[in-house]
N, CA, C and O atoms as a Tripos MOL2 file, in Angstrom:
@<TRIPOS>MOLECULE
protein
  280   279    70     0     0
PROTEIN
NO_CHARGES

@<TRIPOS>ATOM
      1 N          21.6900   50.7080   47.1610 N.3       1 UNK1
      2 CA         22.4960   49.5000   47.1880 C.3       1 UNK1
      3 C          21.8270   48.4530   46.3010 C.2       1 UNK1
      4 O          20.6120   48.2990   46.1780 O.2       1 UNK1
      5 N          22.9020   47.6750   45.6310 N.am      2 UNK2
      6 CA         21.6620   46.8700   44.6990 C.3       2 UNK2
      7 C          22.8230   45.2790   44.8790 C.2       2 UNK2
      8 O          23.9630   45.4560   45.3080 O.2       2 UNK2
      9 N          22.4580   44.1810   44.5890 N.am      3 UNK3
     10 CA         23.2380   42.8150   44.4950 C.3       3 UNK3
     11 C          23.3970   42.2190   43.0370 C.2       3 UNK3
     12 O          22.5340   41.5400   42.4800 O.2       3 UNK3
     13 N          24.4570   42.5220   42.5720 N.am      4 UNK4
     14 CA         24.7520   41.1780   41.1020 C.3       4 UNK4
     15 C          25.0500   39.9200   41.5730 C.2       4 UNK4
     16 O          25.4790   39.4260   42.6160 O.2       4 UNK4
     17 N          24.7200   39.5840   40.5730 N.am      5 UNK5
     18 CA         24.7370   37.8450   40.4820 C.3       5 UNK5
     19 C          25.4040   37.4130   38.9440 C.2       5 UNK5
     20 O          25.0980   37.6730   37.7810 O.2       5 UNK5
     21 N          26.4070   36.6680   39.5610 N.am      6 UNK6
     22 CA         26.8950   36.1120   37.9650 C.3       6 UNK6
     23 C          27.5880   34.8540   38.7740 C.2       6 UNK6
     24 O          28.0250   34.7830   39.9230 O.2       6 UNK6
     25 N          27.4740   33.4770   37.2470 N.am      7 UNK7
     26 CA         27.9240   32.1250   36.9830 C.3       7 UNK7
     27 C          29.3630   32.6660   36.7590 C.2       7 UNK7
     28 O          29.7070   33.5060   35.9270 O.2       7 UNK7
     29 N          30.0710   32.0680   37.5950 N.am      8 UNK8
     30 CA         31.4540   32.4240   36.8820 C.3       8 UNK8
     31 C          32.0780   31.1640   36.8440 C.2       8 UNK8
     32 O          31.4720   30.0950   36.9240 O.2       8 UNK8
     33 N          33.5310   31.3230   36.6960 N.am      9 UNK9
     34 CA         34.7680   29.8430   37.0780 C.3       9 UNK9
     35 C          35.4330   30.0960   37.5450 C.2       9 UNK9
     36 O          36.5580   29.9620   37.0620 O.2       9 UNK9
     37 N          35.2530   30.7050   38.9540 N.am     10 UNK10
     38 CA         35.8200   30.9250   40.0900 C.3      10 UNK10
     39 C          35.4550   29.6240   41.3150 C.2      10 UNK10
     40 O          34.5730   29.7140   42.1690 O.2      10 UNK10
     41 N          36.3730   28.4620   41.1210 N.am     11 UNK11
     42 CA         35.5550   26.9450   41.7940 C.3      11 UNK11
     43 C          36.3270   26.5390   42.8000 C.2      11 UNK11
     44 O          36.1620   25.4360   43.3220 O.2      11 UNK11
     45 N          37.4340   27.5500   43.2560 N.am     12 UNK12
     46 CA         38.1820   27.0050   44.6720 C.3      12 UNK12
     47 C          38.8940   28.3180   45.4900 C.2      12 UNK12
     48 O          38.9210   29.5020   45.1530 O.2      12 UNK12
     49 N          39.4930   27.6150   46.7660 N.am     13 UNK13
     50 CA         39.7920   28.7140   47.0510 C.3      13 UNK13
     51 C          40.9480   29.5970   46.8730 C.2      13 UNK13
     52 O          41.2050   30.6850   47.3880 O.2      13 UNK13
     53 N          41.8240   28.6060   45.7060 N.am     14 UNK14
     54 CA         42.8910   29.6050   45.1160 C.3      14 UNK14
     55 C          42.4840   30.4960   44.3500 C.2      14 UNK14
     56 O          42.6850   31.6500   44.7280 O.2      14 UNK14
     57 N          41.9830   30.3460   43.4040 N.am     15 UNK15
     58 CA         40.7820   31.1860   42.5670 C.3      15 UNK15
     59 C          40.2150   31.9380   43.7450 C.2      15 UNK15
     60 O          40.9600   32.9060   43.5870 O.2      15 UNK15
     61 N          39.6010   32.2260   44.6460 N.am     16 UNK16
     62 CA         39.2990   33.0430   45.6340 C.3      16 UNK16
     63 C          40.4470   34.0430   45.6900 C.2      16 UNK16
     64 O          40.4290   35.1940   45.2540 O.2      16 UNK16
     65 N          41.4460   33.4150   46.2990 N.am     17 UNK17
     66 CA         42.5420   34.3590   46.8540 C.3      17 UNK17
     67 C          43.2010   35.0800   45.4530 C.2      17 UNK17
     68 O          43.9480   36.0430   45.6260 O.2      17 UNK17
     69 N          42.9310   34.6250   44.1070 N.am     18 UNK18
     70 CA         43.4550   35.1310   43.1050 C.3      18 UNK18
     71 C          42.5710   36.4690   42.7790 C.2      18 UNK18
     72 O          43.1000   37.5350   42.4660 O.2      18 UNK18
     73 N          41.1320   36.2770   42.8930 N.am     19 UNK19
     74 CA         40.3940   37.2870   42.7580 C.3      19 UNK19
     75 C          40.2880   38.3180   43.9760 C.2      19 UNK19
     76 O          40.2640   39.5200   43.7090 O.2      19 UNK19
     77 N          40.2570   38.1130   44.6080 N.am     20 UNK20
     78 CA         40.3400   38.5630   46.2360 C.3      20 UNK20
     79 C          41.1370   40.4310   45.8950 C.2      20 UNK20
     80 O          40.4690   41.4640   45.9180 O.2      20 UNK20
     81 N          42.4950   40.3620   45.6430 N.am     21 UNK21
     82 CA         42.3320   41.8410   45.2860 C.3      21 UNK21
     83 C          42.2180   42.9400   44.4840 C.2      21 UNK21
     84 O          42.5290   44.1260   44.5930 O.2      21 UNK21
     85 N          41.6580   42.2100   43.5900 N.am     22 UNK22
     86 CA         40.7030   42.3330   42.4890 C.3      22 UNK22
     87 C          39.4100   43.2950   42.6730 C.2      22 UNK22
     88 O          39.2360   44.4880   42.4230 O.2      22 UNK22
     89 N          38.5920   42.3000   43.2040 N.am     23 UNK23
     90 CA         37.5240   42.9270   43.8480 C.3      23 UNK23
     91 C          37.5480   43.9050   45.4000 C.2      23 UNK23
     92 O          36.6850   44.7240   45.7170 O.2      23 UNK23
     93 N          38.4380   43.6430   45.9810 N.am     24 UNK24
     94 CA         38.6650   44.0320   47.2000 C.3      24 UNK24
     95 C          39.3330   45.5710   46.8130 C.2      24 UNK24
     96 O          39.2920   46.4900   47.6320 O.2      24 UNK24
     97 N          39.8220   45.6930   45.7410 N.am     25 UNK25
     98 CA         40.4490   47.2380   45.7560 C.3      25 UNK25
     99 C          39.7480   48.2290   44.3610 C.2      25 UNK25
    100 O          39.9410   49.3910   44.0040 O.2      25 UNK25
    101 N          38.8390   47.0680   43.8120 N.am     26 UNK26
    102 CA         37.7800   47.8860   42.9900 C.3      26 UNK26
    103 C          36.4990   48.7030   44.3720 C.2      26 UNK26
    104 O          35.6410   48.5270   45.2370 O.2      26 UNK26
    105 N          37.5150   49.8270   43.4260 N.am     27 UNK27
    106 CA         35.9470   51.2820   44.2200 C.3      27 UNK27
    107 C          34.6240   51.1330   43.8960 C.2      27 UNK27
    108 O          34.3720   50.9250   42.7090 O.2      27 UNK27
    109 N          33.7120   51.1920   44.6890 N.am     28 UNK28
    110 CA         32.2420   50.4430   44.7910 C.3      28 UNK28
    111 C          31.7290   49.2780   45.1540 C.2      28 UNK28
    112 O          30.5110   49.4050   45.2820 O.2      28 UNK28
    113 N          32.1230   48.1010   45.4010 N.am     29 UNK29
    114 CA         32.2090   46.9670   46.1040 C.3      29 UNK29
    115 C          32.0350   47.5120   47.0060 C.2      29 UNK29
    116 O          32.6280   48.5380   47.3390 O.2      29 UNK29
    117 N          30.9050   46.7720   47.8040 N.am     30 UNK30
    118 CA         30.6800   46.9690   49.4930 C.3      30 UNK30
    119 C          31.1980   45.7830   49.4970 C.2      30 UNK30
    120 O          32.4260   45.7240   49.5490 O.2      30 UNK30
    121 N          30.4720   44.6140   49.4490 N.am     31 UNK31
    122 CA         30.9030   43.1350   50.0220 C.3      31 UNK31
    123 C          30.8580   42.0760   48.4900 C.2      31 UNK31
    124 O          30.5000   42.2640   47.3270 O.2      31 UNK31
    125 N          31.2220   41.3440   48.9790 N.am     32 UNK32
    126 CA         30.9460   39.7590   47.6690 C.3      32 UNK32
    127 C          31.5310   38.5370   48.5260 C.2      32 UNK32
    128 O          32.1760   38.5260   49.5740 O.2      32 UNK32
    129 N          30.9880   37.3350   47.5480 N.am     33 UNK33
    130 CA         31.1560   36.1870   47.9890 C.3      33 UNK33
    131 C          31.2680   35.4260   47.4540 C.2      33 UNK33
    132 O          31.7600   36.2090   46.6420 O.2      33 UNK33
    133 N          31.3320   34.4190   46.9360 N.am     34 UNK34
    134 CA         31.3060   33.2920   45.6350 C.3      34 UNK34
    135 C          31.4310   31.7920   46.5300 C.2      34 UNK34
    136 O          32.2730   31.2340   47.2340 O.2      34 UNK34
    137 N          30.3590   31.5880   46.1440 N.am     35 UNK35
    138 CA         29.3850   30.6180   46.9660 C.3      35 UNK35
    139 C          29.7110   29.0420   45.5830 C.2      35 UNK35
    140 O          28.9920   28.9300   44.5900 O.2      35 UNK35
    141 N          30.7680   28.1520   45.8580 N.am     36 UNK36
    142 CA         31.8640   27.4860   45.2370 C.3      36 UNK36
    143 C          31.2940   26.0740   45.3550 C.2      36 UNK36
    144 O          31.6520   24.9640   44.9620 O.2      36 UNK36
    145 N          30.2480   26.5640   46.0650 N.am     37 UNK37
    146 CA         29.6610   24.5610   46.8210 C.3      37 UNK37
    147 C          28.4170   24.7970   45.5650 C.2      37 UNK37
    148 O          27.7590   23.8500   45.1340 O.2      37 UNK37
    149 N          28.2300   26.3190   45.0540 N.am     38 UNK38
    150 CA         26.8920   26.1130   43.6710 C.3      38 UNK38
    151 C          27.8200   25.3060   42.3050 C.2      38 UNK38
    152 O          29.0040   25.4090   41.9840 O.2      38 UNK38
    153 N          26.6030   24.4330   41.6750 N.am     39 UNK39
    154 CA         27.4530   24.1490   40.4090 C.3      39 UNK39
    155 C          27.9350   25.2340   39.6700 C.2      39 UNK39
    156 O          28.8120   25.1530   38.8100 O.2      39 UNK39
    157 N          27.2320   26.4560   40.0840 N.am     40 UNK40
    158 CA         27.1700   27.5940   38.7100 C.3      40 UNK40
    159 C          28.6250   28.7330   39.3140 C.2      40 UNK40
    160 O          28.9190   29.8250   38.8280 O.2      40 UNK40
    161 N          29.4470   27.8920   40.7010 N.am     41 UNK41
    162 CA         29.9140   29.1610   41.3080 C.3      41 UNK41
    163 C          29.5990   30.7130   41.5020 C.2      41 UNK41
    164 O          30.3410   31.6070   41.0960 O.2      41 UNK41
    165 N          28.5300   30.8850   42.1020 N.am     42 UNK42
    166 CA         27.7840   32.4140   42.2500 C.3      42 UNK42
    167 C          28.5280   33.2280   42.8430 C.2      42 UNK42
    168 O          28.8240   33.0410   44.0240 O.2      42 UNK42
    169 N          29.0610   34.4820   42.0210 N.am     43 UNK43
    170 CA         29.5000   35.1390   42.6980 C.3      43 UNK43
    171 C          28.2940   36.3750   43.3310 C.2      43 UNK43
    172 O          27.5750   36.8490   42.4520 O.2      43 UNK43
    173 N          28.1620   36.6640   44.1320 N.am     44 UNK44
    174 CA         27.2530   37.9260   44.7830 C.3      44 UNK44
    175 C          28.0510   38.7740   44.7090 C.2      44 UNK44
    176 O          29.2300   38.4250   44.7520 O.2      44 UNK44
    177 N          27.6970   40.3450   44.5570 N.am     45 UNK45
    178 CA         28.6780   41.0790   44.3000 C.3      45 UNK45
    179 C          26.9990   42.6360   44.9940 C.2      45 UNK45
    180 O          25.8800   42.8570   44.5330 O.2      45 UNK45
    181 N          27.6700   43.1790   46.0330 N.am     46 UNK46
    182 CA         27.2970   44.2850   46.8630 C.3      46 UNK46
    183 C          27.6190   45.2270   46.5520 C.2      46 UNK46
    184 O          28.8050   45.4960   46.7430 O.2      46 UNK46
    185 N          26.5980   46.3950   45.8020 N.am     47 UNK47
    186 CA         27.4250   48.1450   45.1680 C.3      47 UNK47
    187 C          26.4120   48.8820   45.4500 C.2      47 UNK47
    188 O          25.2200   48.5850   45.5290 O.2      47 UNK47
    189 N          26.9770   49.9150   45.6050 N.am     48 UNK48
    190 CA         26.0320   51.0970   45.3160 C.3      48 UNK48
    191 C          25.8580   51.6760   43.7330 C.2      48 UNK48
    192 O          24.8730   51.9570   43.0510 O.2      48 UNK48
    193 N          27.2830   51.7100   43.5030 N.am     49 UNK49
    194 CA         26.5270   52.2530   41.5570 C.3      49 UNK49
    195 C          27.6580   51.6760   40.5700 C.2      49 UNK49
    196 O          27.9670   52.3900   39.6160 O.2      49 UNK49
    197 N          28.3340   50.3650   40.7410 N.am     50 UNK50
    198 CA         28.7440   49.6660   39.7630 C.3      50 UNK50
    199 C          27.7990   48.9700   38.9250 C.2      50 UNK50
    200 O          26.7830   48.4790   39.4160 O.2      50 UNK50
    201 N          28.1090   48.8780   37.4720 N.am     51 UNK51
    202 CA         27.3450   47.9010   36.3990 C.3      51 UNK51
    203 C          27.9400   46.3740   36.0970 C.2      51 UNK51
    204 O          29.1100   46.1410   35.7940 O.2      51 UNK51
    205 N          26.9750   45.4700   36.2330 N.am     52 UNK52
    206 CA         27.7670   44.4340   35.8250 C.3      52 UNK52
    207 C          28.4270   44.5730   35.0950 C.2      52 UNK52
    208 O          29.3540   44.2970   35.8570 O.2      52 UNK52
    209 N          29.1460   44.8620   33.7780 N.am     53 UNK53
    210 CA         29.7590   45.0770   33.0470 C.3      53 UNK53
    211 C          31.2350   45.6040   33.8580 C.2      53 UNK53
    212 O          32.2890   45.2570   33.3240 O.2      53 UNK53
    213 N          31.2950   46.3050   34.9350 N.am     54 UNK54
    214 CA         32.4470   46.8610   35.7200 C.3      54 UNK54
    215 C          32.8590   45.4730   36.4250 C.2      54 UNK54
    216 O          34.0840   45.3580   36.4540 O.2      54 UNK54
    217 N          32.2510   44.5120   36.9360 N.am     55 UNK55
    218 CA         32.2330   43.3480   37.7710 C.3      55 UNK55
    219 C          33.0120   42.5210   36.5620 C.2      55 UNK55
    220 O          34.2140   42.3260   36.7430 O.2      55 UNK55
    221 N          32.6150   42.1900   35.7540 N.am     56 UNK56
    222 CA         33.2500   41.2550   35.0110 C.3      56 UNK56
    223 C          34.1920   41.9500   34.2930 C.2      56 UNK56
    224 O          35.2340   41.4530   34.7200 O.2      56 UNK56
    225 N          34.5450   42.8850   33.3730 N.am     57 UNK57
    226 CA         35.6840   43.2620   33.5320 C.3      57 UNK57
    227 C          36.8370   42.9930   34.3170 C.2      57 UNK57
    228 O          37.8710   42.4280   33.9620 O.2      57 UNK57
    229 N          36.4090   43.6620   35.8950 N.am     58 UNK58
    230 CA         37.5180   43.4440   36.8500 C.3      58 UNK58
    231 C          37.7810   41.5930   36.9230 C.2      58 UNK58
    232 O          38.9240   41.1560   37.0610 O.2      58 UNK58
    233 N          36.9750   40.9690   36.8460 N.am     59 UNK59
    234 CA         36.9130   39.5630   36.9830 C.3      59 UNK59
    235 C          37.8890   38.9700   35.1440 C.2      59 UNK59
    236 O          38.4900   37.9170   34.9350 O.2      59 UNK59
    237 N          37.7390   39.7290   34.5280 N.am     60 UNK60
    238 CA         38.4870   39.3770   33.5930 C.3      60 UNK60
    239 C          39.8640   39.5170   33.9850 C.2      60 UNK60
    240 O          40.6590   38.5800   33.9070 O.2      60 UNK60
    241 N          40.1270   40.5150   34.3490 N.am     61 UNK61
    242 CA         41.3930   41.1430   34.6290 C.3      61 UNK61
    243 C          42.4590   40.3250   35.5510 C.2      61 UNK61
    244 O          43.6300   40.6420   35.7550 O.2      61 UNK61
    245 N          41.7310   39.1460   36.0770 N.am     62 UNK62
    246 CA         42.1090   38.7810   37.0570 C.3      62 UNK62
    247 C          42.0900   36.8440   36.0420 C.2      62 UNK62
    248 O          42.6620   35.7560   35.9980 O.2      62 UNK62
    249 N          41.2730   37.4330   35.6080 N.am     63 UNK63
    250 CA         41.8970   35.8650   34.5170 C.3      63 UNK63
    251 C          40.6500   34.9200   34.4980 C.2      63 UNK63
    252 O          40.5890   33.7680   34.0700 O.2      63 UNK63
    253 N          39.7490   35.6270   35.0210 N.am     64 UNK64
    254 CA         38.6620   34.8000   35.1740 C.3      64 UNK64
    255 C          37.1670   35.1980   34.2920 C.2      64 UNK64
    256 O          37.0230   36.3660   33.9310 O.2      64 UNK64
    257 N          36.1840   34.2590   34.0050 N.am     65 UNK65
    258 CA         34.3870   34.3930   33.3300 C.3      65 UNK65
    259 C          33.6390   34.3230   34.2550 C.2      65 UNK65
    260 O          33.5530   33.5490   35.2090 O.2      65 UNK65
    261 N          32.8060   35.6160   33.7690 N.am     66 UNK66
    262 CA         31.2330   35.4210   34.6170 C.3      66 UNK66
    263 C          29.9280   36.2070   33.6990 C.2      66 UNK66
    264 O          30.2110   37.0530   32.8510 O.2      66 UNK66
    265 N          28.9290   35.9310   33.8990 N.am     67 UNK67
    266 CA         28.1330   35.9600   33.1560 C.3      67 UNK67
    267 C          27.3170   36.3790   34.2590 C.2      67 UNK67
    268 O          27.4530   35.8620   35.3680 O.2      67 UNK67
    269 N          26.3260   37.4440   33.9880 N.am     68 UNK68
    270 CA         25.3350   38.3070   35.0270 C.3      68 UNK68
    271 C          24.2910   37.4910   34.7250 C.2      68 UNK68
    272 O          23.8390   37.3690   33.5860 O.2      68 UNK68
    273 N          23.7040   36.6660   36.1300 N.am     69 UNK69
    274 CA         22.2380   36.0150   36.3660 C.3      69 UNK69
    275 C          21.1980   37.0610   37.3270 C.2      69 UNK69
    276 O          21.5410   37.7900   38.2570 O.2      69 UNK69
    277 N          19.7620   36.8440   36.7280 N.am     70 UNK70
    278 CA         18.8100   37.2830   37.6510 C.3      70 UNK70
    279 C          18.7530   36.6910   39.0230 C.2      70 UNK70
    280 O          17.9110   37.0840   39.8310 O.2      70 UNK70
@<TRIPOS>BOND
     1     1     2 1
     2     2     3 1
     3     3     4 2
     4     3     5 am
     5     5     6 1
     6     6     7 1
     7     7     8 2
     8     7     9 am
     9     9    10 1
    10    10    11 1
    11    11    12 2
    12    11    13 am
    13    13    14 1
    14    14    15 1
    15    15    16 2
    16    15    17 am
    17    17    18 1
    18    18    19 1
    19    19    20 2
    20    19    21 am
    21    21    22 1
    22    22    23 1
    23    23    24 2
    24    23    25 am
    25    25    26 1
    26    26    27 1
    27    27    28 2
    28    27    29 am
    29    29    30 1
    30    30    31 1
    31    31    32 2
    32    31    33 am
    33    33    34 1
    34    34    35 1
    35    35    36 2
    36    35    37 am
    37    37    38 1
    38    38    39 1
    39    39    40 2
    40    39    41 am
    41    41    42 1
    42    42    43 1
    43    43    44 2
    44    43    45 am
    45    45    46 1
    46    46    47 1
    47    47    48 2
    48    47    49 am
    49    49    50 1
    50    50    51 1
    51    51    52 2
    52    51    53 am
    53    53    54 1
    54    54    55 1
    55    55    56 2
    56    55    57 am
    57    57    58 1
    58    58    59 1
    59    59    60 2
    60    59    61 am
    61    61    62 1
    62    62    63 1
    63    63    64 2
    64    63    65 am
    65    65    66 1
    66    66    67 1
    67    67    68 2
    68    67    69 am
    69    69    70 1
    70    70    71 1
    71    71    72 2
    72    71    73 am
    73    73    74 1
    74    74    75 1
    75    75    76 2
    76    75    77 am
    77    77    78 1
    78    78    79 1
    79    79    80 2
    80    79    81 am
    81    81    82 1
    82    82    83 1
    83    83    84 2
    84    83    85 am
    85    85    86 1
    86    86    87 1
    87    87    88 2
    88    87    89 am
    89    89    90 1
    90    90    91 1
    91    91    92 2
    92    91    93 am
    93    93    94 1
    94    94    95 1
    95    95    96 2
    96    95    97 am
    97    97    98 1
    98    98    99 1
    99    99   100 2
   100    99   101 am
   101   101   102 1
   102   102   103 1
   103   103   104 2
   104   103   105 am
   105   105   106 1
   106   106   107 1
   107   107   108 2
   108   107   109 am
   109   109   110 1
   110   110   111 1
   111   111   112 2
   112   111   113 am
   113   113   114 1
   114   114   115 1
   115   115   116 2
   116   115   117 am
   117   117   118 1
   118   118   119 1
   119   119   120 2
   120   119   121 am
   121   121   122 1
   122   122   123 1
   123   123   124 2
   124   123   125 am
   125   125   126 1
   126   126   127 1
   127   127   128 2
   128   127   129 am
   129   129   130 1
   130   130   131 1
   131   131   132 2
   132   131   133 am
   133   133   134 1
   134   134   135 1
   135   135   136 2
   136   135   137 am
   137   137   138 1
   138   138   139 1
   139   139   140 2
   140   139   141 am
   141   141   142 1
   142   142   143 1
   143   143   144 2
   144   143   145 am
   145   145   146 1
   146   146   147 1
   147   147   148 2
   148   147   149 am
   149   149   150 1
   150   150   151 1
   151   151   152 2
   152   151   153 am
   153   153   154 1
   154   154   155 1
   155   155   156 2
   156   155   157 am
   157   157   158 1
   158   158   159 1
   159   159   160 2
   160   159   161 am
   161   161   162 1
   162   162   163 1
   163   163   164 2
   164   163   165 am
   165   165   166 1
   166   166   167 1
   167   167   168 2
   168   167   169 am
   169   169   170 1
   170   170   171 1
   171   171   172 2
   172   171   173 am
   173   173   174 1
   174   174   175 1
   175   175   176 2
   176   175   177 am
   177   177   178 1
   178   178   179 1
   179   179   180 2
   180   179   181 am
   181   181   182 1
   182   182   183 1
   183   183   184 2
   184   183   185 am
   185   185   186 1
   186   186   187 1
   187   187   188 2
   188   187   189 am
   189   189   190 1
   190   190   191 1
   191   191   192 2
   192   191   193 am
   193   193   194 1
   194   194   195 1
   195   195   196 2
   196   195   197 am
   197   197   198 1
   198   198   199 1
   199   199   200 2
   200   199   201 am
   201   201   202 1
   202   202   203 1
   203   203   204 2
   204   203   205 am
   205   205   206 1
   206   206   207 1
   207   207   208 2
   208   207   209 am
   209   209   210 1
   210   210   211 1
   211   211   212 2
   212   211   213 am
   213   213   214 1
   214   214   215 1
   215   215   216 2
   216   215   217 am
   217   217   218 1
   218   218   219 1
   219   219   220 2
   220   219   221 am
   221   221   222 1
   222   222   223 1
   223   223   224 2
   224   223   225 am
   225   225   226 1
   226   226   227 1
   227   227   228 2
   228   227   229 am
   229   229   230 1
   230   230   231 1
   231   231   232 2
   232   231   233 am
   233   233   234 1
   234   234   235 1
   235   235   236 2
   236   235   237 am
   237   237   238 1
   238   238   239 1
   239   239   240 2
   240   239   241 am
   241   241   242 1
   242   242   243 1
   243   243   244 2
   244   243   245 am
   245   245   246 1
   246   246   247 1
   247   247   248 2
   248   247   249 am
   249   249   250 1
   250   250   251 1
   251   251   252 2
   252   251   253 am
   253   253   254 1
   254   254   255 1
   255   255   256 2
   256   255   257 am
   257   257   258 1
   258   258   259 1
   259   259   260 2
   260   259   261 am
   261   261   262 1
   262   262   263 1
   263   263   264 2
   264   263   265 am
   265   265   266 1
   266   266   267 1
   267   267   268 2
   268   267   269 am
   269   269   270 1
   270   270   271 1
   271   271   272 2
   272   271   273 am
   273   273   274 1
   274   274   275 1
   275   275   276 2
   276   275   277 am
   277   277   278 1
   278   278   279 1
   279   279   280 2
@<TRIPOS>SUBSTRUCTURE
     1 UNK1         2 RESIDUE 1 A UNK
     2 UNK2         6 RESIDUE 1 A UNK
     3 UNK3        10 RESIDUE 1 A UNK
     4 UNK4        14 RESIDUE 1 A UNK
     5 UNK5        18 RESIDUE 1 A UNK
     6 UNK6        22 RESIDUE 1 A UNK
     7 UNK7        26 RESIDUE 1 A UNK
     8 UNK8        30 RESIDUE 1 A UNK
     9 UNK9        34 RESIDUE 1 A UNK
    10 UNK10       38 RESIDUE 1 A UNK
    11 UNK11       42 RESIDUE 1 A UNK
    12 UNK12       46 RESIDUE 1 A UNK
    13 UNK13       50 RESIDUE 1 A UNK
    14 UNK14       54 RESIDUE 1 A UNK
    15 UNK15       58 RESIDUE 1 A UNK
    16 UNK16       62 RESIDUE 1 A UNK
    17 UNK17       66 RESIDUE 1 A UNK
    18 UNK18       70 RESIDUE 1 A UNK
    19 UNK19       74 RESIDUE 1 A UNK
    20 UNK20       78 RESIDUE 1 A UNK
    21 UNK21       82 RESIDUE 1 A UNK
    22 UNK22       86 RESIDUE 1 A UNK
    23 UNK23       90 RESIDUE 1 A UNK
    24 UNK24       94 RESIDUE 1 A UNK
    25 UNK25       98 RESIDUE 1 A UNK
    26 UNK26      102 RESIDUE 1 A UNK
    27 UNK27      106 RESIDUE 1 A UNK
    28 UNK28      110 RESIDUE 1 A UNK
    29 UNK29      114 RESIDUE 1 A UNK
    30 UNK30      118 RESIDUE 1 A UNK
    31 UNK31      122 RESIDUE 1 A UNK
    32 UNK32      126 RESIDUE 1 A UNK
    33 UNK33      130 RESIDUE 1 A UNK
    34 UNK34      134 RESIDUE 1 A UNK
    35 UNK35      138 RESIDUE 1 A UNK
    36 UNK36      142 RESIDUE 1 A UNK
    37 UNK37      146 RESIDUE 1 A UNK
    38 UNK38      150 RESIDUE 1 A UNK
    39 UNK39      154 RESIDUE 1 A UNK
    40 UNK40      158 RESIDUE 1 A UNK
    41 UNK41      162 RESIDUE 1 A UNK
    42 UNK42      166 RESIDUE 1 A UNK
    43 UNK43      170 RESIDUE 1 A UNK
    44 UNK44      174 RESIDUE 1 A UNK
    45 UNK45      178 RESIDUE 1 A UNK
    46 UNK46      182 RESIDUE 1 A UNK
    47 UNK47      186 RESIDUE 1 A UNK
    48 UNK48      190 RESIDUE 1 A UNK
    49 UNK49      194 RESIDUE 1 A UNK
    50 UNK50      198 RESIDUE 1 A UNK
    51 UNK51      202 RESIDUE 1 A UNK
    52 UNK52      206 RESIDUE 1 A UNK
    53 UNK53      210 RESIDUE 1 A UNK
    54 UNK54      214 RESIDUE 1 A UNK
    55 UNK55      218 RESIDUE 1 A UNK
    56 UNK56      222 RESIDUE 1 A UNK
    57 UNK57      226 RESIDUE 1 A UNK
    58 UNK58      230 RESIDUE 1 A UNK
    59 UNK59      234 RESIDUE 1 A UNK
    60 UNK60      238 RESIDUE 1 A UNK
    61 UNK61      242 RESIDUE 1 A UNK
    62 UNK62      246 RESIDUE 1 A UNK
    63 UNK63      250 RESIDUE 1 A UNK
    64 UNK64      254 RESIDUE 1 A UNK
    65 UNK65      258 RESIDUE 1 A UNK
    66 UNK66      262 RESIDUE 1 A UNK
    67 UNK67      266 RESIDUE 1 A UNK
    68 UNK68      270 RESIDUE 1 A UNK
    69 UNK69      274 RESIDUE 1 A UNK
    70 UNK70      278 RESIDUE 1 A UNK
């Protein structure tokens, strides 16, 4: 199991519910969160063997930027 981290512009909770089945029906996601009260909007993102690169994709897809932080 490993945790990504990416800055995105995901900053409310419509944007939540827009991404919501997005991530929720991408295979490999255990859990995520996007923590909206950070300036940087953090999304956390819970997998067993997705690459960031699969995370933001799907986050594109959905109309939205994020950028993978340590």
């Amino acid at each position: 199991m490993q945790t990504l981290k990416f800055k995105t512009n995901i900053n409310c909770g419509g944007c939540i519910a827009t991404v919501t089945p997005f991530l929720n029906n991408k295979e490999g996601i255990e859990k995520w969160e996007v923590d909206t009260a950070n300036p940087q909007k953090i999304l956390t993102v819970t997998t067993e063997d997705l690459k960031a690169t699969d995370i933001i994709e799907t986050l594109q897809k959905a109309g939205y930027k994020a950028e993978q932080i340590n």
